[in-house]
N, C-alpha and C positions, 0 to 999 in steps of 0.2 A: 736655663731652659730656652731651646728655639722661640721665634715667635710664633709658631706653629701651636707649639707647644702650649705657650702660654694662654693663645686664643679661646684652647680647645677646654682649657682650667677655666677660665674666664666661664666659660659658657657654661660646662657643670656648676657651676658656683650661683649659676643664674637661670636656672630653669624653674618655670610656672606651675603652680600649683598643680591644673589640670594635664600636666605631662606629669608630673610625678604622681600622680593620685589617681588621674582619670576622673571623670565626670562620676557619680557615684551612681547606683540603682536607686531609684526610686519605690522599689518594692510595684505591688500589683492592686490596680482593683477590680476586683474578677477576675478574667479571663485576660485583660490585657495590660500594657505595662505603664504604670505612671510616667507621668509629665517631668523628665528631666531637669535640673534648675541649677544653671550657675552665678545669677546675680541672685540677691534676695530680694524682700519683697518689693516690689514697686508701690504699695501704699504708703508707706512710710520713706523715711530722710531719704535722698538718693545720695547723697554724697557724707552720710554718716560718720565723723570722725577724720575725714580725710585733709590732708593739706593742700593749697591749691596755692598754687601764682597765676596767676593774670595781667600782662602788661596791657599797655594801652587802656590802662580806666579813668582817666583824666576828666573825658571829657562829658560831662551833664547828660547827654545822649547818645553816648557810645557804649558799642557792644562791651567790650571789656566792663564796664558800671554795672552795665544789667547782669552778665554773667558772674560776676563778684557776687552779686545778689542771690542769684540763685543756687550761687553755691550755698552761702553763709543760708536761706534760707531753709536747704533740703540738710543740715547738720553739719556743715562743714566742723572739724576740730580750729582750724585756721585758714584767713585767707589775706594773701599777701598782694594787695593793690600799688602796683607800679606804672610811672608814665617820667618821662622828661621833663615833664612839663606838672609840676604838683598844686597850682592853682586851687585846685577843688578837692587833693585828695584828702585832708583834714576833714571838710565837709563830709566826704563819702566817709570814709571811720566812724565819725559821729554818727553817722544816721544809720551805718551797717550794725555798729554796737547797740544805740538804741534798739534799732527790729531785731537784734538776735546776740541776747545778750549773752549766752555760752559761747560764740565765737572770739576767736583773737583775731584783729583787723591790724596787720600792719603796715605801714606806707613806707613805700623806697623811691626814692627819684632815682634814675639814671636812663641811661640811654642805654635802649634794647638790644641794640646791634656793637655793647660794649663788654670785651668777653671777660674782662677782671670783673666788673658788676655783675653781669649775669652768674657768673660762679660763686658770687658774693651770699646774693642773695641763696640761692638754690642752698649752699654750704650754712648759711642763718635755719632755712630752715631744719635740715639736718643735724642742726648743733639744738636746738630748741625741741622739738619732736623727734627725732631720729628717724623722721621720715618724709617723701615728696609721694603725691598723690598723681597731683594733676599739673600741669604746667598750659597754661592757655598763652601759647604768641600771637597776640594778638595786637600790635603796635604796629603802626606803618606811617605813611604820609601819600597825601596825592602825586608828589612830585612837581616839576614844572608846567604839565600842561601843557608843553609846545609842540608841534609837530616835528616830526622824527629831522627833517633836514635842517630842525632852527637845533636842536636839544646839541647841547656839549659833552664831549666825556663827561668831564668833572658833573654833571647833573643828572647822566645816567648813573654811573657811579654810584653817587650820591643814595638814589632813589633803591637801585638793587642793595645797598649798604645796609640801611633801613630794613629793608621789607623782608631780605632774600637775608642776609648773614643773619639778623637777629633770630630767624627761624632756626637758621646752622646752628647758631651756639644754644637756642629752647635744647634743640632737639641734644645736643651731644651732651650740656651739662644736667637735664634732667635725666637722662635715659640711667646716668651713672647713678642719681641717686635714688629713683626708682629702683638699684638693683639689690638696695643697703635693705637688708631682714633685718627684725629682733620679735623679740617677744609677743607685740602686739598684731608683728606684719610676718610674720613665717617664710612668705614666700612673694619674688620679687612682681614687681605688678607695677601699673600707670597709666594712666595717657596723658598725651600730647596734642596738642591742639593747636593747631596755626591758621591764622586766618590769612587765604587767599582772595580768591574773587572772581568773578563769570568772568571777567577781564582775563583774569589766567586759563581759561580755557577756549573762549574763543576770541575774537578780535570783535573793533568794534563797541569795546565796552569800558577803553579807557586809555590814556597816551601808548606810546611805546615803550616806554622807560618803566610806567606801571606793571603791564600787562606781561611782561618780559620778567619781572620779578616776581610776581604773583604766579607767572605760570614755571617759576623754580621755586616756589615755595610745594603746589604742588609734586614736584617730582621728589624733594627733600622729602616729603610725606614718606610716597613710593618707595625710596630706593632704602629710606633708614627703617621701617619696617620690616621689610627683609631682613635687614643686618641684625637686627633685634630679636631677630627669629629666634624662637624658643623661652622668652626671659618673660612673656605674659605682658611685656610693653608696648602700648600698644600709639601709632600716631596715624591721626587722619588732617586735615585739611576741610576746614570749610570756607566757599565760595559764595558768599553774599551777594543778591544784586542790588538793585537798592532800594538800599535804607537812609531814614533820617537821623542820619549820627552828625557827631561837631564834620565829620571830615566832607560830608554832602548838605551841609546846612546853608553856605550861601546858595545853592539851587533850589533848597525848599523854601530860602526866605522870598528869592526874587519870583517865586510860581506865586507862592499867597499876594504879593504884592498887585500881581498880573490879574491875578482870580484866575490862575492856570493849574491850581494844584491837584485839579482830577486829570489831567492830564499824565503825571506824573508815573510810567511805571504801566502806561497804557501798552506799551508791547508785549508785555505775557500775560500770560491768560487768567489772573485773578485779577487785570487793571488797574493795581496800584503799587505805592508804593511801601516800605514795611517798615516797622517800628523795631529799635535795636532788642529788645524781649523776645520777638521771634526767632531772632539768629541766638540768642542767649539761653532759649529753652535746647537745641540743639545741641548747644557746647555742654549744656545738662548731661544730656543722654551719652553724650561721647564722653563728658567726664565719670561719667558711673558706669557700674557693674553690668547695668542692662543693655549697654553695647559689647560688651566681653569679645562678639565674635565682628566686631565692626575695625577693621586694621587695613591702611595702605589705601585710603580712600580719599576722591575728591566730592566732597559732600556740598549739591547746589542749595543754597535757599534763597528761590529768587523768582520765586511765584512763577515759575514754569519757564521762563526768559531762553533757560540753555537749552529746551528741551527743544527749542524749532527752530526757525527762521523767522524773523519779521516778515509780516506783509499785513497789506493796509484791506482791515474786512470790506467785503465785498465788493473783490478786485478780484477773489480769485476762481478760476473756469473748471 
């Protein structure tokens, strides 16, 4: 078979529920026509039964931890907490199992941006549930921190290796096994979830070498959406500004130090700065049903930061 050919197999094999079924009638009351629905209910589990990975939960106050949590909170069936760095991830199991004790918590070390691990894991999950829900990429590093004319290859490299390929390989090796049906999953479904940053969209919010990979991480969102077209899988990108996670933590230690920490976060318009739970309610909503029609997005949570331009209140005419 061409490859044309096979593409076009591929993609029949892997169409979403609401193409093949359509959205269904909701019947009437009265005279006009009920309220449509394609997640279920929002008062109960948001993520009911689902499998999730989440890299980057290493650290005591990072997003990855919180959103681990909220999965395993709203019913996850399993949630797979991965970092390079496994320091704390035994602690996190324990204390995910204790609060939520029907979930399966399992720890992997390896490095994000490693494409035999990354297939490792994804394939553990498939061989254990025979299915992937949610994949959260959410692992990165600050990089060097130098300005553009000190920074080396080898440390831009480096930093896009990290931030930009581990998203590549979330997005191609979940996307496949998002497309695996059976029994319990009929028809193919997921999201993906990669964390960028205000940095990847505009300047000004973090080195070169960061801001450069962050803002290919959102475009990877962009362009593998499309490609997905049809299959119900769905990837967005979220854009944090800041928060207090391990990776901004010497800035919040040296503000308290100072007695500078309402300073912190003072350029947008709620004045501070935000706790990794609020980026992790977000990967909530993007990891469940009630974003269904949320696809190929760069989603800001950054207390308003991207929405303007700095300027210093009443300065201006």
């Amino acid at each position: 078979m061409p490859p044309s050919g096979m593409h076009a197999k591929r993609r029949l094999q892997a169409i979403s529920q609401q193409l093949v079924e359509g959205i269904p009638d909701a019947g009437k009351f009265e005279d006009i026509p009920k309220i449509r629905h394609v997640a279920g209910d929002s008062v109960g589990p948001r993520c009911k039964d689902k499998v999730a990975i989440v890299t980057g939960t290493n650290s005591p106050n990072g997003i990855g931890r919180a959103s681990a949590h909220q999965y395993a909170h709203n019913g996850a069936k399993a949630v797979y907490i991965c970092d390079y760095n496994d320091s704390h991830l035994a602690t996190h199991k324990r204390e995910i199992e204790q609060l939520y004790p029907g979930v399966d918590v399992h720890t992997r070390r390896f490095d994000a941006a490693d494409e035999a691990a990354v297939k490792a894991v994804v394939d553990d999950a498939l061989q254990r549930y025979g299915r992937l829900d949610i994949y959260f990429a959410n692992a990165g590093i600050t990089g060097p921190g130098k300005l553009f004319s000190e920074l080396t290859a080898a440390e831009f490299d480096q930093t896009m290796h990290t931030n930009s390929t581990s998203v590549f390989l979330a997005a191609k090796y979940a996307s496949q096994a998002m497309r695996v049906t059976s029994a319990t999953k009929p028809y193919p479904s997921g999201s993906i979830i990669c964390t960028a940053s205000v940095a990847g969209l505009r300047s000004n919010a973090g080195s070169t070498d960061y801001s450069a990979a962050k803002a290919a991480v959102v475009s990877i969102a962009q362009t593998c959406a499309y490609q997905m077209a049809g299959t119900g899988i769905r990837i967005n990108a979220i854009c944090p500004g800041v928060i207090e996670t391990g990776m901004t933590q010497p800035m919040y230690d040296a503000a308290r130090a100072r007695g500078t920490l309402n300073k912190i976060g003072q350029l947008n318009p709620l004045q501070r700065g935000a706790v990794a739970d609020e980026v992790a309610r977000v990967a909530l909503f993007l990891g469940s049903d009630e974003s269904s029609y949320v696809n190929g997005q760069a989603w800001a949570v950054c207390g308003g930061l991207s929405a303007g331009h700095p300027f210093v209140p009443g300065k201006m005419s």
